[in-house]
C-alpha positions in Angstrom: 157.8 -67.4 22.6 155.0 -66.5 20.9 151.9 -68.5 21.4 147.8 -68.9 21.2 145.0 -71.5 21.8 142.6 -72.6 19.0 139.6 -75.3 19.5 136.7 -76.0 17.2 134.1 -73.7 17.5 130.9 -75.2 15.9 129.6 -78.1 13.8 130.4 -77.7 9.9 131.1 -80.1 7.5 133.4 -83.3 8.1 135.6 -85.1 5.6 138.9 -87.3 6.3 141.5 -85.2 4.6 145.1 -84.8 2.6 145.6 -81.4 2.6 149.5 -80.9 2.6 150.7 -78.8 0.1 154.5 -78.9 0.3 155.2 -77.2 -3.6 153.3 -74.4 -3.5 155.1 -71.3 -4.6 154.7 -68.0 -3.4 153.2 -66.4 -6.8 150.6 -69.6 -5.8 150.1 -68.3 -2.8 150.8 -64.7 -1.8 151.2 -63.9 1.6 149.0 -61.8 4.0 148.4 -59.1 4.7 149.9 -58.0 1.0 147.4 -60.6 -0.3 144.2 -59.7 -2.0 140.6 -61.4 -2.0 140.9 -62.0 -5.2 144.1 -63.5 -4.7 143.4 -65.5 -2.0 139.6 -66.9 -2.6 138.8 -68.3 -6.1 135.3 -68.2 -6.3 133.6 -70.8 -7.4 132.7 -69.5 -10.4 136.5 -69.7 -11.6 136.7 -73.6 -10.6 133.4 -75.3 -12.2 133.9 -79.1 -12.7 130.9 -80.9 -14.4 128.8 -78.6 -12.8 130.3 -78.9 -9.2 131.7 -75.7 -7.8 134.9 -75.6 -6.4 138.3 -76.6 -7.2 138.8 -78.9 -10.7 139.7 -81.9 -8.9 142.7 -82.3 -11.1 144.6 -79.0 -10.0 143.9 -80.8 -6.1 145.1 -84.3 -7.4 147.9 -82.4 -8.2 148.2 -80.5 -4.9 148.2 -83.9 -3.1 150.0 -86.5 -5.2 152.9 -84.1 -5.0 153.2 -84.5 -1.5 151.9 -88.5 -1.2 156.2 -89.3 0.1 156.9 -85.9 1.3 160.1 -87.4 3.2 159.6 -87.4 7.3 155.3 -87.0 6.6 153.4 -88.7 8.6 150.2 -88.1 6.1 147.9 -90.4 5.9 147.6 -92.2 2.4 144.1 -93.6 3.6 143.5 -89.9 3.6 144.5 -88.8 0.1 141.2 -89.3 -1.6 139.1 -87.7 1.0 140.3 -84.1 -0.1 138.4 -84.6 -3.6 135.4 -85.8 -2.7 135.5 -82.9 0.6 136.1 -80.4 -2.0 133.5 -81.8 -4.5 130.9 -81.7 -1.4 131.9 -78.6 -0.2 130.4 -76.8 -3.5 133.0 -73.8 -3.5 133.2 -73.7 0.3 137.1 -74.1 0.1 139.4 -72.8 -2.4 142.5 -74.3 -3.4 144.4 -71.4 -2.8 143.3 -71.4 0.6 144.0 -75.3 0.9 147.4 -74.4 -0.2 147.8 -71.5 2.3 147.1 -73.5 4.9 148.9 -76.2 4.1 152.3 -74.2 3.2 152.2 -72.4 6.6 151.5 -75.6 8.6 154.0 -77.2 6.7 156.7 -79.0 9.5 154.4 -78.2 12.3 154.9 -80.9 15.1 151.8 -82.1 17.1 152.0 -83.6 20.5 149.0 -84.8 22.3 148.5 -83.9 26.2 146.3 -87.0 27.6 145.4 -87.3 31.7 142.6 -87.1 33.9 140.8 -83.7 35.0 143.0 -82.5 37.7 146.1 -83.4 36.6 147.6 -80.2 35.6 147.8 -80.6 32.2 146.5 -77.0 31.7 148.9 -75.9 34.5 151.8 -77.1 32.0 150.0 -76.1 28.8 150.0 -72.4 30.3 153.8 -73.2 31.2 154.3 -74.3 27.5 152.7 -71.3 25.3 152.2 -68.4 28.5 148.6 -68.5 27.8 145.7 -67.6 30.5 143.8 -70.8 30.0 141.0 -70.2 32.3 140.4 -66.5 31.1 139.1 -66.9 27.7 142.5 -67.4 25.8 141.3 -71.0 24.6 138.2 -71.6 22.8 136.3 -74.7 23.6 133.7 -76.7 21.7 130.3 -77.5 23.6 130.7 -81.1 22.2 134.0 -81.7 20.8 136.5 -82.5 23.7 139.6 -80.9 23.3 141.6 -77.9 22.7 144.8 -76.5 20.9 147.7 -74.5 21.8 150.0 -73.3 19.3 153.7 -72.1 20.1 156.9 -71.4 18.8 159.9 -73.1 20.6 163.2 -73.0 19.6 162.3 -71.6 15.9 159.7 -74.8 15.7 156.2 -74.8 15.7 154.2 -77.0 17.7 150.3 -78.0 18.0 149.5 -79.3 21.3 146.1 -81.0 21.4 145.2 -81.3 24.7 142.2 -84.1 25.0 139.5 -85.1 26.9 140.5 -88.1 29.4 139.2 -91.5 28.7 137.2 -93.6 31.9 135.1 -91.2 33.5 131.7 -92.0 34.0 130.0 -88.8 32.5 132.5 -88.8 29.4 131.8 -91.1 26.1 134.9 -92.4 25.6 134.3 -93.7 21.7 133.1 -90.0 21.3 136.6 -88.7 22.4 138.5 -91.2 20.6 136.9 -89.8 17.4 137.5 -86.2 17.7 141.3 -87.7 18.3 141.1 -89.3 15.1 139.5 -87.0 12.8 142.2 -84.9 14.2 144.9 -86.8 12.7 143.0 -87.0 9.6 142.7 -83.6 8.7 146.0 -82.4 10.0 148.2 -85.5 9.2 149.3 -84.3 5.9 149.9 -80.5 7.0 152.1 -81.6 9.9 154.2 -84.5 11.6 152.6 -86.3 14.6 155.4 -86.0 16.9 154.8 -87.2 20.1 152.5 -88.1 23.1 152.5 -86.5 27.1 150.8 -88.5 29.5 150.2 -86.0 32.3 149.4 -88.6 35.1 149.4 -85.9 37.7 150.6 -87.0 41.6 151.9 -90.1 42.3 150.2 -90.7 45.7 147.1 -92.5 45.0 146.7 -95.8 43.6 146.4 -96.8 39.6 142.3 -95.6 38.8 140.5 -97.0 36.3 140.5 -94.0 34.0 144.7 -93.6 34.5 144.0 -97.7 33.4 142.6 -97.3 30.3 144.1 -94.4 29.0 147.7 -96.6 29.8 146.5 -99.2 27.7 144.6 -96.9 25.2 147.9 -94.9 24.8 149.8 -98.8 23.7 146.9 -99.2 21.4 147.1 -95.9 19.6 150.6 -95.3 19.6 151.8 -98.7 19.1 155.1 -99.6 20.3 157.3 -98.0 17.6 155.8 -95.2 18.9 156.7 -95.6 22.6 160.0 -93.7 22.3 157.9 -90.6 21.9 155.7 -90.8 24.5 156.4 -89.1 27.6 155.3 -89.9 31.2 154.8 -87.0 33.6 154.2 -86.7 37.3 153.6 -83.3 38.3 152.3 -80.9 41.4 155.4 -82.1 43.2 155.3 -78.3 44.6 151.9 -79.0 46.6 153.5 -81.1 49.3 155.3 -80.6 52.0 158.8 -82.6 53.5 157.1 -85.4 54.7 154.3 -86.3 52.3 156.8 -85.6 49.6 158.8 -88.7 51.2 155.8 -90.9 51.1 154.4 -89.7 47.8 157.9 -90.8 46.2 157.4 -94.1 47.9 154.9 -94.7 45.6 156.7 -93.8 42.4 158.4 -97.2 42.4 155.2 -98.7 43.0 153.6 -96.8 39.4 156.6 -97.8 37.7 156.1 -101.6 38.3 152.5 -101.3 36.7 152.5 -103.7 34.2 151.1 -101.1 31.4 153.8 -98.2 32.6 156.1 -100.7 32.3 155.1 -101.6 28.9 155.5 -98.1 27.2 159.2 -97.1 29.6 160.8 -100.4 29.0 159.1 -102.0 26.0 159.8 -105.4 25.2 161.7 -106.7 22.5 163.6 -104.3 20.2 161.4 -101.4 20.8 162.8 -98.1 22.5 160.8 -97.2 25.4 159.6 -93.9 26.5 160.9 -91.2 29.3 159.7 -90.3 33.1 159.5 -86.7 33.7 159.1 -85.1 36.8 157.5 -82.0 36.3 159.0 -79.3 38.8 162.4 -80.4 39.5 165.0 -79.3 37.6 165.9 -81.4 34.4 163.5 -83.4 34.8 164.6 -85.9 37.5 164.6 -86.6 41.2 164.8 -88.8 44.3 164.1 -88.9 47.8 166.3 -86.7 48.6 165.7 -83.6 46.2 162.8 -82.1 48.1 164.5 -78.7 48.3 164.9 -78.4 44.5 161.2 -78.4 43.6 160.4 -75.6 41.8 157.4 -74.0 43.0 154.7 -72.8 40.4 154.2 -69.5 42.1 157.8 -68.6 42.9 159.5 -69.9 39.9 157.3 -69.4 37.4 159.4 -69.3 34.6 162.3 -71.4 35.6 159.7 -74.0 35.4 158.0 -72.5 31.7 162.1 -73.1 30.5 162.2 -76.3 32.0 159.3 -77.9 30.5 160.0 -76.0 27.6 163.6 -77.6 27.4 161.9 -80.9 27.6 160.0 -80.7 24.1 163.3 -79.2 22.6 165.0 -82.1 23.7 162.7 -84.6 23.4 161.3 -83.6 19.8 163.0 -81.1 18.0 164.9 -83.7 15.9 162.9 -87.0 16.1 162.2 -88.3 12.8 158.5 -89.0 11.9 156.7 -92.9 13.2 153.4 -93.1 12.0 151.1 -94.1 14.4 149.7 -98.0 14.7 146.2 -96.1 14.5 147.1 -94.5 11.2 148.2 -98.4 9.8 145.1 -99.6 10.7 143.0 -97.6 9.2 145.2 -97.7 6.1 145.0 -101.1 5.9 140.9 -100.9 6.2 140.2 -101.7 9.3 137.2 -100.0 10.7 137.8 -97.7 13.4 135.3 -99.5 15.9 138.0 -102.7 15.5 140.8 -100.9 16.0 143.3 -102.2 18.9 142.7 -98.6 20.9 138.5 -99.0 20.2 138.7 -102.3 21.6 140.4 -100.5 24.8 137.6 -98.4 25.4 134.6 -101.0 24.9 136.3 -103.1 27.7 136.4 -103.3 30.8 140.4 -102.2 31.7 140.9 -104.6 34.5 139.8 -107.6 32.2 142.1 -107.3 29.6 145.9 -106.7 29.0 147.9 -105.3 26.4 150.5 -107.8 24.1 153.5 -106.2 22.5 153.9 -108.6 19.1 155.1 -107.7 15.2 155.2 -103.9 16.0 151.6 -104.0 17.0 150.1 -103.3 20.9 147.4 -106.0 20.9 144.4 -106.2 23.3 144.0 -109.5 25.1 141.3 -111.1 27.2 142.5 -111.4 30.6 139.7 -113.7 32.8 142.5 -114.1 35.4 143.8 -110.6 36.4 146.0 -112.1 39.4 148.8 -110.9 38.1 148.0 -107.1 37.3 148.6 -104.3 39.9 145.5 -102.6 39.0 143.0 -105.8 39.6 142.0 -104.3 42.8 140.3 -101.2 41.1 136.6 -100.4 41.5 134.6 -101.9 38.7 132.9 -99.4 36.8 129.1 -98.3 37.3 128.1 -99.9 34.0 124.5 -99.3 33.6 125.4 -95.8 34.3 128.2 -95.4 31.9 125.8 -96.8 29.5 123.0 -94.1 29.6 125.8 -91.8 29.7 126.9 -92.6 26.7 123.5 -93.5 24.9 122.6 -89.9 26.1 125.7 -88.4 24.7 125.4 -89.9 21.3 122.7 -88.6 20.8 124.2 -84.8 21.0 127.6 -85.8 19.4 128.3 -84.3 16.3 128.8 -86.2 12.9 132.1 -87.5 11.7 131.9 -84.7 9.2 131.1 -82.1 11.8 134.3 -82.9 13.6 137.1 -83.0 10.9 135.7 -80.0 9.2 136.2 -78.2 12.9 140.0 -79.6 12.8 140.6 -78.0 9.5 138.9 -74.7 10.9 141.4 -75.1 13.5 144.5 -75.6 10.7 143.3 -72.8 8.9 143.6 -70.7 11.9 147.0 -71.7 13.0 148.6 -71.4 9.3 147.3 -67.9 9.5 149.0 -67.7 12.9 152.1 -68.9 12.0 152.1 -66.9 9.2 151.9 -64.0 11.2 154.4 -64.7 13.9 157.4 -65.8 11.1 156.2 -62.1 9.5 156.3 -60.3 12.9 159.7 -62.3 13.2 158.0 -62.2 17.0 158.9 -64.9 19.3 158.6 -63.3 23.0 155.0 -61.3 23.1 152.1 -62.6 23.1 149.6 -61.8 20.6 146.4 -61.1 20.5 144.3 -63.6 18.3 141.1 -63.6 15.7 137.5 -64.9 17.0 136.1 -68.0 15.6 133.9 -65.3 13.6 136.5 -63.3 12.0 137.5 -66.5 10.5 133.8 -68.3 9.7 133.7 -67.9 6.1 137.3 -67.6 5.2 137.1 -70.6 2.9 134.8 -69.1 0.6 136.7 -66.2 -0.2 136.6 -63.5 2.8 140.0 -63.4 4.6 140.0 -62.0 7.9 139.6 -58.2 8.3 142.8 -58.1 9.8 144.4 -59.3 6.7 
């Protein structure tokens, strides 16, 4: 399996984007590293449209209308329009050949999301996922834009695994997070098919925080629950405890499964299809009190567990059809992104509201009487402090320009990527990967020197 991680750099431009470009031909768009400068940048010269450089709009209409019911996309219509006036800002900045590129080699790339708490071990099964060092400089990671991305190729498929910042901790800005999330979507929904969620919730053996709270009921709210059948519930570090604790840890899974909001995504009510439990370190998946001596152990089974996890996504997603996010309808249907369902999550406090499950929407609910939720009993959050947090944090955060522009600096890496992997026909040694600097001012016409 051949694999890399990716994140955004610096602050650029932003736009919300359609930039899928599913009938692009290869005389459009030659392919590295036969590919030429001239080939692959236009310069703006070539492209003038009332005075603007760049593109002519119509040649990117075309590029985009042509893909608008791409079968199985989950593009975003609310997005379409956003790639004319980004191109019109942009002033030659981006080329349409390169817009094609990128989206012809990210075409059918499946993203998951990796959401939990610091601690958790997402990274642990990131590095399981794509064989990347994660601590040692493999990854590159934003000063201000919370998340990263790990490509990989698994079973002949490529995937995009956006591993983000956790929601509910006192020194994070939630709202902040939840942007970079959505500007994600935005300017990679059209190259790729949103395919699924991991909530990495970590060990079982401590009660339901208030972070682990919220992001539940963030994760109903941004998903939605014809969604939930892609999300995927992990407990993990099973391999840290011994005999005994493990006994008493698994006690406890029974108790996190009758959580009203874990309830709500594994056994959805209604007609919806609910998601799955995983337990990460045994094999297949599953366990019970009485499978201590199967764990697999991170340092002596290294890559029994890498296959396992690896068999998961193969399973899990390989074939599932496209379900656009409740998120994505929202904002279609012009609703502003601070009145979305999964905003409202995070401007409340988690153990005063609940989540309803009604007309295929996840719904968030006053709830002045929290008798009747398992969490109630969690520690009310240091509010003033959360507040000057955030009010300090806003100040740094970058523009919603700034962020989308860094998620299609990170699509225009991985299409070159990919690109390279398919050539290399190279799917078991890792590669080594360009700097954010190679790649700075690729959209104006200077491919990479490796090209």
């Amino acid at each position: 399996m051949t694999t890399t991680a990716l994140s955004s750099g610096w602050d650029s431009g932003f736009a919300n984007i359609d930039l899928q470009s599913s009938r692009t031909t290869e005389a459009e768009v030659p392919t590295p590293p036969e590919i030429s400068n001239a080939q692959l940048a236009q310069t703006p010269s070539d492209h003038e449209d009332d005075g603007d450089q760049g593109p002519d709009r119509r040649d990117v209409e075309a590029n985009t209308d042509s893909n608008e019911n791409r079968e199985g996309s989950t593009g975003w219509v609310w997005a379409r329009s956003r790639l004319r006036k980004l191109i019109k800002e942009a002033k030659g900045a981006a080329s349409l050949t390169v817009v094609s590129f990128v989206g012809r080699h990210l075409k059918g790339t499946k993203v998951i999301f990796v959401v939990g708490q610091s601690g958790t071990g997402k990274t642990t099964i990131l590095q399981e996922l794509t064989g990347l060092d994660l601590a040692t400089g493999d990854t590159m990671m934003s000063g201000t834009l919370q998340y990263r991305v790990c490509p990989a190729v698994i079973g002949d498929q490529q995937y995009l695994f956006v591993d983000t910042a956790g929601f509910g901790a006192a020194d994070m800005d939630d709202m902040a997070n939840f942007q970079d999330i959505v500007s994600c979507i935005t300017a990679l929904g059209s190259f790729v098919d949103i395919a699924g969620l991991l909530f990495v919730y970590g060990k079982p053996d401590t009660r339901i925080m208030r972070p682990d709270l919220q992001t539940m009921q963030w994760v109903q709210c941004f998903c939605g629950p014809e969604f939930f059948h892609k999300v995927t519930f992990i407990t993990n570090r099973w391999d840290t405890y011994n005999e005994d604790s493990f006994e008493e840890s698994w006690a406890r899974v029974s108790e996190l499964l009758r959580d009203k909001n874990v309830e709500q995504i594994l056994d959805p009510p209604q007609r919806y299809h609910g998601g799955s439990l995983y337990h990460h370190g045994f094999p297949g998946g599953g366990s019970d009190i009485h499978t201590f001596a199967s764990i697999l152990s991170k340092r002596r089974h290294g890559p029994q567990r890498a296959a396992e996890i690896e068999a998961l996504i193969l399973r899990k997603y390989a074939e599932s059809e496209p379900v656009k996010l409740q998120i994505a309808r929202e904002l279609e249907a012009g609703v502003a992104l601070k009145d979305t369902e999964a905003a409202k999550v995070l401007q409340a406090n988690p153990v005063d509201i609940k989540i309803s499950i009604s007309q295929d929407r996840a719904t968030v609910k006053n709830e002045s009487n929290a008798r009747n939720n398992p969490s109630q009993f969690l520690d009310r959050p240091e509010t003033a402090s959360r507040q000057r947090n955030a009010e300090s944090q806003e100040e740094q955060q970058p523009s919603w320009f700034a962020r989308t522009w860094a998620w299609i600096e990170v699509a225009k890496q991985a299409a070159v990527y990919f690109n390279q992997v398919r050539r290399a026909r190279d799917s078991t040694q890792r590669r080594s990967w360009f700097t954010f600097d190679n790649l700075r001012n690729w959209w104006s016409g200077s491919p990479p020197d490796r090209f």
